[in-house]
N, C-alpha and C positions, 0 to 999 in steps of 0.2 A: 681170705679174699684172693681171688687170683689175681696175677700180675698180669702188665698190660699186653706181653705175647701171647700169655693161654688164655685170656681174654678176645684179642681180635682172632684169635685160631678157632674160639668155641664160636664166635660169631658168624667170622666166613662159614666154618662147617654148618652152621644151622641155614646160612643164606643158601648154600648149593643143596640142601636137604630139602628144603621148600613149603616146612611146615615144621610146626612145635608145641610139645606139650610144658604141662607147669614145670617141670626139673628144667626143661630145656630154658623155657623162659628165663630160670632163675640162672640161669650159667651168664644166656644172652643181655641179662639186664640185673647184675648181680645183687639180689634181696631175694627175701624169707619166704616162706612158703606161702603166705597167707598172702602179700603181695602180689604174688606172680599167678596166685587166685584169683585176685582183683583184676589182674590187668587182663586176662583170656575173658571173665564174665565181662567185664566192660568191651573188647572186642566182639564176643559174640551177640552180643545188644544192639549193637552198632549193626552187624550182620542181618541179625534179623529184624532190626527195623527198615533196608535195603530190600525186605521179603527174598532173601537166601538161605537157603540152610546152612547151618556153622558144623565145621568139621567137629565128629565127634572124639572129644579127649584132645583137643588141641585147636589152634589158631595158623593161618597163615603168615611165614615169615614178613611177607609183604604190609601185611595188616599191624605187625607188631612194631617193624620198623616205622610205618607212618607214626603210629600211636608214640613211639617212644622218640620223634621228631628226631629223626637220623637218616642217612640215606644208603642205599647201595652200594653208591659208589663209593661215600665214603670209607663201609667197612669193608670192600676189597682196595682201599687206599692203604687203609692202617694194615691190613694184612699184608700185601705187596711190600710195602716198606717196613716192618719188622720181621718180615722172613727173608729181604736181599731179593727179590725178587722184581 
């Protein structure tokens, strides 16, 4: 399991990327393959019940963080403050 700086580093990186597939997911919310399965088809359910199209092979960063009840601000929080920044 990663520690809690290569954890908010993989975070922010995925927040400024602006999108994420299943590996990504599983960095950004640390579980198993079949979980971070789970959590993009439940996003993309969500998407297309809105009548959107869901990005193919991945989820919106934005979508994932509501889903996974965290915020923005606060993963450029923990980032800023474990890198001295």
């Amino acid at each position: 399991m990663a520690d809690v700086k290569e954890l908010a580093k993989a975070r922010y990186e995925l927040l400024v990327k602006g999108w994420c597939n299943n590996q990504d997911i599983q960095q950004f919310w640390p579980c198993g393959y079949r979980s971070a399965k789970k959590i993009m088809n439940e996003i993309n359910e969500e998407v297309a019940k809105e009548g959107k199209k869901a990005l193919e092979g991945g989820v919106h960063v934005s979508r994932l963080i509501k889903k996974l009840n965290t915020s923005e601000t606060k993963i450029r929080k923990d980032y800023a403050e474990l890198n001295g920044i």
